[in-house]
N, CA, C and O atoms as a DFTB+ gen file, in Angstrom:
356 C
 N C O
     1  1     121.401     101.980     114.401
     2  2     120.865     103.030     113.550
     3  2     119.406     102.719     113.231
     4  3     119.036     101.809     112.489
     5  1     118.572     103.634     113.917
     6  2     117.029     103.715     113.461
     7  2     116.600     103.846     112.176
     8  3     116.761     105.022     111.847
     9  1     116.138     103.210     111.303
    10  2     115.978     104.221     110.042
    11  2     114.191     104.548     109.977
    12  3     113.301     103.933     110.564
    13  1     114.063     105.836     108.965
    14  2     112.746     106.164     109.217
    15  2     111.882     105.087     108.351
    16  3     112.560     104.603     107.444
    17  1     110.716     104.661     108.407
    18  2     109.453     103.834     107.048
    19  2     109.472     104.974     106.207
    20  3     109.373     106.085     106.728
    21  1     109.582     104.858     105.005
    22  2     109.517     105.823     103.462
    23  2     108.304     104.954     102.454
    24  3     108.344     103.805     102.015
    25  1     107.646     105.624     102.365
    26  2     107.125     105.125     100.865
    27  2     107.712     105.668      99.579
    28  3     107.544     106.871      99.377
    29  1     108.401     104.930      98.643
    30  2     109.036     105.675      97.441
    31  2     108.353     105.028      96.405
    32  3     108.146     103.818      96.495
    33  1     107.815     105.938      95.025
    34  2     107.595     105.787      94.338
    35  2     109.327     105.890      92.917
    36  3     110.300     106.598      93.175
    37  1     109.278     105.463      92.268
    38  2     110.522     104.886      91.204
    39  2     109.793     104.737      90.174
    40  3     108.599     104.486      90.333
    41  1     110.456     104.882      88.621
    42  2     110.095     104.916      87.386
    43  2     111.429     104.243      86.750
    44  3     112.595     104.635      86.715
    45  1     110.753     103.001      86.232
    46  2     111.365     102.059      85.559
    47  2     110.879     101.766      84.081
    48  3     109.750     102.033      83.670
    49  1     111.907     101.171      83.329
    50  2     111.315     100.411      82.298
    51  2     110.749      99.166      82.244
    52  3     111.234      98.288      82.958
    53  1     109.894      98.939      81.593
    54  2     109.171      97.597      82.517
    55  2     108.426      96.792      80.866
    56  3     107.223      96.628      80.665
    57  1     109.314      96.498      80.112
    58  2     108.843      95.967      78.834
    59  2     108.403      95.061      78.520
    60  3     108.016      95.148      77.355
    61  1     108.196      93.973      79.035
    62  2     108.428      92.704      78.834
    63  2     107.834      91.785      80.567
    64  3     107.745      92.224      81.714
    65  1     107.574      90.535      80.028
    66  2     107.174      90.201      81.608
    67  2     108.361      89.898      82.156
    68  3     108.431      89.984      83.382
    69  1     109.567      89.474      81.394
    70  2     110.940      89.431      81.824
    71  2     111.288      90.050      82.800
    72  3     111.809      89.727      83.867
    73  1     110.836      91.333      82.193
    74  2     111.518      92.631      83.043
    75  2     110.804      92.600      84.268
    76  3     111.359      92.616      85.367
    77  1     109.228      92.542      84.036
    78  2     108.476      92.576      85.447
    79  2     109.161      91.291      86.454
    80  3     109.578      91.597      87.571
    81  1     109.245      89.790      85.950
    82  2     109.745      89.529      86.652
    83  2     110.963      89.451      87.448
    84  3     110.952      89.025      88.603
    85  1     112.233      89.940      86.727
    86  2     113.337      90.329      86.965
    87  2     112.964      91.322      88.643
    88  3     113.137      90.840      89.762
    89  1     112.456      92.703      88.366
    90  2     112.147      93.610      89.268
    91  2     111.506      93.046      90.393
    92  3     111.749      93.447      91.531
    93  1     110.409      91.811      90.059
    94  2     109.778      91.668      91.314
    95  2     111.012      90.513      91.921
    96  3     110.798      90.437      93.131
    97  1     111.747      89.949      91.693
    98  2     112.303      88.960      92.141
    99  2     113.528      89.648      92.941
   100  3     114.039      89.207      93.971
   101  1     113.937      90.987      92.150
   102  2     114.953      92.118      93.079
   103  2     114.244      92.349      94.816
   104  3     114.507      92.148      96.002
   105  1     113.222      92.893      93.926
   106  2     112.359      93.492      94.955
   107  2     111.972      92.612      96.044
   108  3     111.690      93.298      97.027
   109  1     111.806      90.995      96.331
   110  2     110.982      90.130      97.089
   111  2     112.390      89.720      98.114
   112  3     112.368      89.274      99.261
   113  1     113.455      90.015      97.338
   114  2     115.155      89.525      98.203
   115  2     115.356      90.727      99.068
   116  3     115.956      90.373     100.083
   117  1     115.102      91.973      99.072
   118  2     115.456      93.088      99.952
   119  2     114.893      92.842     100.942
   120  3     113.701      93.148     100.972
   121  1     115.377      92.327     101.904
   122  2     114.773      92.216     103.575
   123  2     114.150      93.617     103.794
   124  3     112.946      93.658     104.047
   125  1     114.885      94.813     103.717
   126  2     114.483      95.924     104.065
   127  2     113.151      96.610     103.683
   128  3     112.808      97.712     104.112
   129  1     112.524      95.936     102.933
   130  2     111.378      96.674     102.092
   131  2     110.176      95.681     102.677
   132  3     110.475      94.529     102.992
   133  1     108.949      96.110     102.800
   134  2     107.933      95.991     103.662
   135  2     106.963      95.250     102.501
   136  3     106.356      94.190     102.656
   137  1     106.982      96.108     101.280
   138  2     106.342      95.424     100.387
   139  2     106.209      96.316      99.021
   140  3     106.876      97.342      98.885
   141  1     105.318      95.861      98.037
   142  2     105.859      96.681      97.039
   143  2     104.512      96.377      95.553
   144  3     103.750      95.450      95.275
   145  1     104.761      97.460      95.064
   146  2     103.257      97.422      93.899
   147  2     104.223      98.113      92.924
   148  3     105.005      99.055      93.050
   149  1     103.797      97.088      91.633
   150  2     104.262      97.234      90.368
   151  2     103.072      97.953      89.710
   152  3     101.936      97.589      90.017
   153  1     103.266      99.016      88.767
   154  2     102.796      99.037      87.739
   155  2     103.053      99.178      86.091
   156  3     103.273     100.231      85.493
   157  1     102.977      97.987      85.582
   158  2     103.469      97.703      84.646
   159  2     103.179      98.675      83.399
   160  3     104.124      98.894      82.640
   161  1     102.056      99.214      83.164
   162  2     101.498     100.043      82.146
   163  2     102.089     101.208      82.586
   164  3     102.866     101.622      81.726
   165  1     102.053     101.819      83.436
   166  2     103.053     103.352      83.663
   167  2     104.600     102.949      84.029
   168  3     105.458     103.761      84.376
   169  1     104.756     101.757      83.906
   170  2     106.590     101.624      84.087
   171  2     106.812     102.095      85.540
   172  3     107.824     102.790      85.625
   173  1     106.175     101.922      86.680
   174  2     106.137     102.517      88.476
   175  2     106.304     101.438      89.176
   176  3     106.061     100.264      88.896
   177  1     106.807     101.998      90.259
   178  2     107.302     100.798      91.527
   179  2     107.141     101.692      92.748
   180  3     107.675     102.793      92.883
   181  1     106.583     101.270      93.356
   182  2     106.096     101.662      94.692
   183  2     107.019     101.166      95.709
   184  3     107.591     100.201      95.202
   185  1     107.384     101.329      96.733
   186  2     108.087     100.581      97.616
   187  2     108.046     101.269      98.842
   188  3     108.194     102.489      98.903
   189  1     107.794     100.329     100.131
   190  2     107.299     101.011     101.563
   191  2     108.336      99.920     102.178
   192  3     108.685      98.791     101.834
   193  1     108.739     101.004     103.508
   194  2     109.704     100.119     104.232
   195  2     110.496     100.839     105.482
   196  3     110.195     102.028     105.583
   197  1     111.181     100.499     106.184
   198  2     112.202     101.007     107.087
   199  2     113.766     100.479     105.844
   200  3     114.399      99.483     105.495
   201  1     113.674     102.338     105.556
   202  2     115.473     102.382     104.475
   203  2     115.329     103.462     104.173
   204  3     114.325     104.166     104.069
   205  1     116.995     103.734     103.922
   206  2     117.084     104.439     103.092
   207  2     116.922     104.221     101.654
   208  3     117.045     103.082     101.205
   209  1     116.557     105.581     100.611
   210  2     116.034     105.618      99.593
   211  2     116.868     105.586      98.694
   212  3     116.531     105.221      97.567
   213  1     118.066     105.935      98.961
   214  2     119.107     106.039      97.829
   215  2     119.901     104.892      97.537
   216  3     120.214     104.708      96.361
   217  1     120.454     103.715      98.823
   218  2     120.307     102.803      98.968
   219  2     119.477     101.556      98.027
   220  3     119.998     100.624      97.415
   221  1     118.091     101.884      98.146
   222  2     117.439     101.056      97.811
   223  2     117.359     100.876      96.436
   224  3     117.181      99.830      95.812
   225  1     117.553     102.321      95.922
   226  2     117.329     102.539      94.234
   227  2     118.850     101.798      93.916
   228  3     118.962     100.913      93.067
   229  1     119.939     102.280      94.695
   230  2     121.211     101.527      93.551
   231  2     121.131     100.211      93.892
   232  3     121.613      99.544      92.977
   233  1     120.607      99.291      95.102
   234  2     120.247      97.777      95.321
   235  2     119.072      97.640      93.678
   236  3     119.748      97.304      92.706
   237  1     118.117      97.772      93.466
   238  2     117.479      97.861      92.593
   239  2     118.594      97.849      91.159
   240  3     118.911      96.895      90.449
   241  1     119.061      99.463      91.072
   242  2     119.677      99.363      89.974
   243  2     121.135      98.082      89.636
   244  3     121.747      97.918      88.581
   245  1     121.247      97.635      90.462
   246  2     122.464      96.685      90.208
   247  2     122.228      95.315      90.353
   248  3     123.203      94.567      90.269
   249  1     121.105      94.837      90.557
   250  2     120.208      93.840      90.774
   251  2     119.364      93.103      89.275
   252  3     119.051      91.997      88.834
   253  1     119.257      94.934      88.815
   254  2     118.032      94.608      87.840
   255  2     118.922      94.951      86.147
   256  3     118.559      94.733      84.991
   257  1     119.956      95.452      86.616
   258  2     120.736      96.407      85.373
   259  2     119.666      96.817      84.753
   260  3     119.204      96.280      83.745
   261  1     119.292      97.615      85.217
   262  2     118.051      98.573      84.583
   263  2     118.624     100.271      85.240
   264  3     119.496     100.491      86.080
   265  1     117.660     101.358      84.402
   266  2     117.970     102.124      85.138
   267  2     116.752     102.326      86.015
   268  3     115.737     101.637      85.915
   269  1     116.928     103.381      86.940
   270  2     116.010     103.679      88.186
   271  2     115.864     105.038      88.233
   272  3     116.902     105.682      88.081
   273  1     114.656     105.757      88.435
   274  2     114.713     107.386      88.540
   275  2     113.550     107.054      89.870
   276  3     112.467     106.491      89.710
   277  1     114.042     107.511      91.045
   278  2     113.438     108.119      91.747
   279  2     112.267     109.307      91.462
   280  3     112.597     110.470      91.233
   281  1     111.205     108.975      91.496
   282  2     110.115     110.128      91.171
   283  2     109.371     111.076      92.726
   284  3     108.969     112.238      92.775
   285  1     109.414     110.132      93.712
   286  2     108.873     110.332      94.578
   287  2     109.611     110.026      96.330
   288  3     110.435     109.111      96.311
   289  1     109.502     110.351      97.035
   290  2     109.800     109.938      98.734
   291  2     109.262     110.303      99.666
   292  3     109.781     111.289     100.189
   293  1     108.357     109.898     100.150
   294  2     107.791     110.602     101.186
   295  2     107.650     109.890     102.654
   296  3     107.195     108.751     102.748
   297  1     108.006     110.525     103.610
   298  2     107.989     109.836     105.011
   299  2     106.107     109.579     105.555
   300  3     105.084     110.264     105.546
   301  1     106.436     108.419     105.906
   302  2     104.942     107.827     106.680
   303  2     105.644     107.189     107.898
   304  3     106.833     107.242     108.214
   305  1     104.258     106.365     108.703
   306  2     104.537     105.692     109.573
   307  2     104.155     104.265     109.429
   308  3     103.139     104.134     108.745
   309  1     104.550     103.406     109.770
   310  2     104.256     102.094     109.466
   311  2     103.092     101.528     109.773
   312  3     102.806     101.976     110.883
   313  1     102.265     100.804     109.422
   314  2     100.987     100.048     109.077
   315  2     100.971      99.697     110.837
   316  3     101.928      99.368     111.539
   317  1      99.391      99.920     111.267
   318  2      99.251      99.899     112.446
   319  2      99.506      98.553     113.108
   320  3      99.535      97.601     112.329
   321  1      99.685      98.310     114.311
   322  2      99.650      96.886     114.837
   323  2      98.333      96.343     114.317
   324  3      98.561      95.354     113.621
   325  1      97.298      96.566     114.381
   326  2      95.723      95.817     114.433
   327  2      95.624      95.716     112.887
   328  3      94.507      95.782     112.374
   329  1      96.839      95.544     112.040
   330  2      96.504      95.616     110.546
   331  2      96.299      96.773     109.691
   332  3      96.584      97.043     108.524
   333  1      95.714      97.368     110.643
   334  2      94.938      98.730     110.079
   335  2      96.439      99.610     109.217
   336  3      97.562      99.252     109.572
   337  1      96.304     100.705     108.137
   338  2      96.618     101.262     107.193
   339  2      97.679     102.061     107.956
   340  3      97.220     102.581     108.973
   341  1      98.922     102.285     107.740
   342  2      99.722     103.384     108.260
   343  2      99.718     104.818     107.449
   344  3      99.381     104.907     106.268
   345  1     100.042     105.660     108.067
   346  2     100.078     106.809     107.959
   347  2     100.308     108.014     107.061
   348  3     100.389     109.043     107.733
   349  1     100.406     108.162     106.074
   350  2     101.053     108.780     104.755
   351  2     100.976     110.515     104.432
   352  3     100.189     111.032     103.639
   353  1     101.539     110.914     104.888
   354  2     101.345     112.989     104.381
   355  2     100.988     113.410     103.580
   356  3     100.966     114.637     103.486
């Protein structure tokens, strides 16, 4: 099974550095995820990868016992071979 690269944006609670670190330590164990940007002041999580999205949020939510709202999903293509920036709509 192929899966498509997604960039998803997610809205979390993010109170405490606890919490930030809790999330990033979820987030660094998912083989599936490419990589990932916190932002702590808007409570956001970015996440780029080959997965599914729905998947990823209940790995997240049961990981972090937090809740998770999907805000965003959008299909790209993955970051070029030569480094260079992948693709985003």
């Amino acid at each position: 099974m192929v899966l498509q690269y997604y960039y998803m944006t997610l809205r979390m609670s993010i109170d405490c550095n606890g919490c930030y670190r809790r999330i990033r330590g979820a987030l660094l164990q998912m083989r599936e995820l490419e990589g990932h940007q916190i932002d702590k002041r808007q409570g956001r999580v970015l996440v780029f990868g080959a997965f599914s999205p729905q998947d990823v949020a209940i790995k997240i939510r049961k990981r972090t016992n937090r809740r998770v709202e999907i805000l965003d999903v959008a299909e790209g293509s993955p970051p070029g071979q030569d480094g260079g920036p992948g693709h985003m709509p």
